[in-house]
C-alpha positions as CSV (number, residue, x, y, z in Angstrom):
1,X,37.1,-3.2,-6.9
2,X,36.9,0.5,-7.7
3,X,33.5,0.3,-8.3
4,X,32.8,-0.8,-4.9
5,X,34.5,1.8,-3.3
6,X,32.9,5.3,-1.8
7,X,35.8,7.8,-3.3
8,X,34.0,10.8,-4.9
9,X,30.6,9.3,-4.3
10,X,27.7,11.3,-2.6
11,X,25.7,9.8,0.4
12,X,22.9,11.0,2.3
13,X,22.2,10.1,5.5
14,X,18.7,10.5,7.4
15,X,19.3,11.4,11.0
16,X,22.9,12.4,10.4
17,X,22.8,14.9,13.0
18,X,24.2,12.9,15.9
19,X,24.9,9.3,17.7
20,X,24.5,6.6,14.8
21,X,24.0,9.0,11.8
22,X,26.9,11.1,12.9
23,X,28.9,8.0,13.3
24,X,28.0,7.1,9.6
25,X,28.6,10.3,8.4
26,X,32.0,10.9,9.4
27,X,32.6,7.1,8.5
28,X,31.5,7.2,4.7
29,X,33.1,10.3,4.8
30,X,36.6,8.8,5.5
31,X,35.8,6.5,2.6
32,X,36.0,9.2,0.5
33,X,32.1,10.4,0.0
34,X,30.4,13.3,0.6
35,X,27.4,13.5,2.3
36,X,24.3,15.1,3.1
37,X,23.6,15.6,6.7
38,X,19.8,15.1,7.8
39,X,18.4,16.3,10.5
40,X,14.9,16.9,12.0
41,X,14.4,20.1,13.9
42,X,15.6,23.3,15.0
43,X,17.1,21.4,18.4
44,X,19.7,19.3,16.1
45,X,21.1,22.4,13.9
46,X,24.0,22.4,16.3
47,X,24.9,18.6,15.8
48,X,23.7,18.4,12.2
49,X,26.9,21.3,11.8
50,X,29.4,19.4,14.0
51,X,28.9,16.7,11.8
52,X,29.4,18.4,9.0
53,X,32.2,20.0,10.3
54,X,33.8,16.7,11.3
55,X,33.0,15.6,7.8
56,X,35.3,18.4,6.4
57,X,37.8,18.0,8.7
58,X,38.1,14.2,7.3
59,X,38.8,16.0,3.8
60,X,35.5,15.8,1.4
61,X,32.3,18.1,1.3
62,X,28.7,18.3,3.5
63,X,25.7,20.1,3.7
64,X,23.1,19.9,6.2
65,X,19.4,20.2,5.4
66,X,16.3,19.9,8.0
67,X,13.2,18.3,7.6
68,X,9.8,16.4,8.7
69,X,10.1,13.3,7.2
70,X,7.0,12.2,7.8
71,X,6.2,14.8,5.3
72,X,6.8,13.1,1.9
73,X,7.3,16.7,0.4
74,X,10.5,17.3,3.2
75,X,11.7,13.7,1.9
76,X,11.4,15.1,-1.8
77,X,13.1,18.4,-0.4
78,X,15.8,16.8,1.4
79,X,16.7,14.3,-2.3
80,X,16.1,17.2,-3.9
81,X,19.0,19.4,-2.0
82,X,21.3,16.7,-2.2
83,X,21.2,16.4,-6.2
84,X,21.7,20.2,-6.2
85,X,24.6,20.2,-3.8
86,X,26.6,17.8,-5.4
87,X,24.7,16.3,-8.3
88,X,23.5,12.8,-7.3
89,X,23.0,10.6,-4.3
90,X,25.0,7.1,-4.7
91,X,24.0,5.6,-0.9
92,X,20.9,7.0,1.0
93,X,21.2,5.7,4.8
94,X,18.1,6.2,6.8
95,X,18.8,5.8,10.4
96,X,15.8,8.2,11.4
97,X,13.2,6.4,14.0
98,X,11.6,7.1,17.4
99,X,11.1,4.5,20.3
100,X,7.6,3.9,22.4
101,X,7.5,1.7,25.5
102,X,3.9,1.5,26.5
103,X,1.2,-1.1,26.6
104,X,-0.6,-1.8,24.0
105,X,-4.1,-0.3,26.7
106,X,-2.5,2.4,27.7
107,X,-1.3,3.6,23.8
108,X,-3.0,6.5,22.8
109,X,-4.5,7.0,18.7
110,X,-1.6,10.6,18.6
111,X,0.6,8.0,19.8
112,X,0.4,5.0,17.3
113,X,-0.1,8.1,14.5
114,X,3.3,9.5,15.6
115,X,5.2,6.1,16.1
116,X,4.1,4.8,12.3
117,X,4.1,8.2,11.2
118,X,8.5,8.2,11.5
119,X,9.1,4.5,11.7
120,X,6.5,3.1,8.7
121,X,5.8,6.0,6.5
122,X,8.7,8.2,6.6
123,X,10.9,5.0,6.2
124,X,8.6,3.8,2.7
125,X,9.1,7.5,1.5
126,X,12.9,7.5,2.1
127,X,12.9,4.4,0.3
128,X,10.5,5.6,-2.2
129,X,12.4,8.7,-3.2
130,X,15.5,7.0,-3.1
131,X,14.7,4.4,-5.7
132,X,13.5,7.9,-7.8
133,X,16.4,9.5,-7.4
134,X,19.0,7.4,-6.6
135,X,22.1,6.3,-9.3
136,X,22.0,3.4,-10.7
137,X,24.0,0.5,-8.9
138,X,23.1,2.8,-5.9
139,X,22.7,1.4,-2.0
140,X,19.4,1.6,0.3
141,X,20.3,1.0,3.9
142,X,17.3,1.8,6.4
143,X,17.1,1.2,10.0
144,X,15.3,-1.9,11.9
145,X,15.5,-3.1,15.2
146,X,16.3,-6.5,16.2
147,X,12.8,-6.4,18.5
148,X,11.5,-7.5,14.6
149,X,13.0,-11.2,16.2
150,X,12.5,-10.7,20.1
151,X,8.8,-11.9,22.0
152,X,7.9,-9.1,24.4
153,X,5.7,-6.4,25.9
154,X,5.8,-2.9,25.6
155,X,7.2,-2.1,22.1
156,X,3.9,-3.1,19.9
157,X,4.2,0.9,18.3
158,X,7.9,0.4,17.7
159,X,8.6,-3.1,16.7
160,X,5.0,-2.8,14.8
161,X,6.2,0.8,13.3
162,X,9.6,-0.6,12.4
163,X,8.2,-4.4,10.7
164,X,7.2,-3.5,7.7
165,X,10.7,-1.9,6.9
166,X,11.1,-5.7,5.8
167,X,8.5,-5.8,3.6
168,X,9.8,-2.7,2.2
169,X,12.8,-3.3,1.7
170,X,12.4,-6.7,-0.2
171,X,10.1,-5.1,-2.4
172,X,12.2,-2.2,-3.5
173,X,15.0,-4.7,-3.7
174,X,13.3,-6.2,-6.5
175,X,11.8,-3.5,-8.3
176,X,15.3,-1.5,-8.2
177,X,17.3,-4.5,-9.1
178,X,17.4,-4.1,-12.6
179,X,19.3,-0.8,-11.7
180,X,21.6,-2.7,-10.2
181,X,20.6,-1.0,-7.0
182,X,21.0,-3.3,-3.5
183,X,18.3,-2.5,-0.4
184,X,18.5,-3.5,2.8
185,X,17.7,-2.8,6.7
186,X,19.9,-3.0,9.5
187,X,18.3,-4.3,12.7
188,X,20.6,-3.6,15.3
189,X,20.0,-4.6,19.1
190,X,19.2,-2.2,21.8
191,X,21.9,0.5,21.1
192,X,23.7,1.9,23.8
193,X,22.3,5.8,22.7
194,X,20.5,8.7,24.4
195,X,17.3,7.3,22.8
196,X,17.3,3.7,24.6
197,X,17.6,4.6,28.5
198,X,13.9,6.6,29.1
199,X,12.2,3.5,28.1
200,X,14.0,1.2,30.6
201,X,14.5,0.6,34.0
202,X,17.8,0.0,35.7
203,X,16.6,-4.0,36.3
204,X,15.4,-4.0,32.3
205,X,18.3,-2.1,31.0
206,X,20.6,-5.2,33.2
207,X,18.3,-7.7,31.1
208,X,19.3,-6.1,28.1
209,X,22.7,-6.1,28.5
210,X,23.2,-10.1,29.6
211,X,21.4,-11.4,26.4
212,X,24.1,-10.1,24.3
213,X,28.1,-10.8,24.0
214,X,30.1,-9.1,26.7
215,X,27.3,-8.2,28.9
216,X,26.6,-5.0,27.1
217,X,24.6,-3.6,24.9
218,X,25.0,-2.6,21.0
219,X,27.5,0.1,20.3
220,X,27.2,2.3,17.5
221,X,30.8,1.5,16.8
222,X,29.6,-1.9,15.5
223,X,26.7,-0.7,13.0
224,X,28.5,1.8,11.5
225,X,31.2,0.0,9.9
226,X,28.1,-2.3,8.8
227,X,26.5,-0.4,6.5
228,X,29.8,0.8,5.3
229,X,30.3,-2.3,4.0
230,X,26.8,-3.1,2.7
231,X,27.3,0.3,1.0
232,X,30.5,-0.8,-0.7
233,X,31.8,-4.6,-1.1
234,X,28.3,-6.2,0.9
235,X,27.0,-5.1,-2.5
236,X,25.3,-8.6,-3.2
237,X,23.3,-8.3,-0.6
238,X,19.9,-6.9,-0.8
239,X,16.5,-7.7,-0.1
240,X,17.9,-8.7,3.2
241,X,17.6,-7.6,7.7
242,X,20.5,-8.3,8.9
243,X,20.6,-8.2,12.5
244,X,23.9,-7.0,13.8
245,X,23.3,-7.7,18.1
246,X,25.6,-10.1,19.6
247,X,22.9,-12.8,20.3
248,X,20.4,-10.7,21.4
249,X,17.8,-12.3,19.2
250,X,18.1,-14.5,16.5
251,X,15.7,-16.1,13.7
């Protein structure tokens, strides 16, 4: 249905700079939208313009705009920029987050502040200023982890930071539905991405890597075409984690 589809639509993407968000960039952008490239600091300007070069190259528009997102007047900024650039958001995609191995006695308070900070509070502000500013029969996709299913040590700031992303997602869900607006997180698996390997051993990255299909870990080549389709025809759902990780954990 035409409706469904992402020609001539705008979508901004938290974290667009590189691996995932890049990915989801240039793929919404083959769809046909335009899209507004997050990144966080000065040290992602180079990928944040590569992407938006790639974006341009695939035929439609980008900008890319920095900013602390754990600011909620940066997550204002950022929805702000994109209405100006290209007068709307229809799909806001928030694939921002930061890991923490450690044990729970060895986590310091600047620690647990810093790990809620970008996985808790930056993600309900996202949310928050999407549901403001979003169009109506808009799409909310935000980033989980499938450690939300898994029983383990180590991750209590990540898997903690990251849980309430359910709550806040089905809550939006309902109180944008009569908007016609969907909301959902994606919890992928442990992604095969810069951001995974400095928490893991060789013998733990292994373990990783047998619980899923193939003997491998998640690619970012199977999320991306994910929330392209909860952004287009997975419309229906919302108020829903999906967790996208070949086996890896299940609930």
């Amino acid at each position: 249905m035409a409706e469904r589809d992402l020609q001539g639509k705008v979508a901004l993407i938290g974290g667009g700079a590189k691996n995932l968000g890049s990915l989801v960039a240039t793929t919404l952008a083959a769809a046909g939208a335009r899209i507004v490239v997050h990144y966080h600091s000065e040290s992602s300007a180079d990928d944040a313009e590569k992407t938006v070069q790639a974006v341009k190259n695939a035929g439609t528009d980008a900008v890319a705009v920095q900013g602390d997102l754990t600011r909620v007047s940066e997550v204002r900024r950022l929805f702000g920029t994109a209405v100006d650039a290209f007068g709307g958001v229809d799909v806001a995609v928030n694939t921002t987050g930061m890991v923490l191995r450690k044990p729970i006695l060895e986590t310091s308070e600047e620690e647990y502040d810093r790990m809620f900070g970008i996985n808790a509070k930056a993600a309900y502000f996202f949310i928050q200023e999407a549901g403001r500013r979003i169009n109506d029969n808009g799409k909310i996709i935000s980033l989980g982890t499938s450690l939300l299913a898994a029983f383990t040590d180590g991750y209590s700031t990540y898997a903690g930071g990251k849980a309430p992303l359910e709550h806040f997602t089905r809550a939006a869900a309902k109180e944008f539905a009569d908007r016609g607006i969907s909301v959902n997180t994606v919890a992928p698996g442990p992604m095969d991405t810069p951001f995974f390997y400095p928490q893991e051993t060789p013998e733990r990255v292994e373990f990783h890597k047998s619980q899923g299909l193939g003997n491998q870990l998640t690619q970012i080549e199977d999320i991306a075409p994910i929330i392209e389709f909860l952004a287009t025809e997975g419309w229906w759902f919302t108020g829903q984690t999906l967790f996208p990780n070949g086996g890896y954990t299940t609930r």
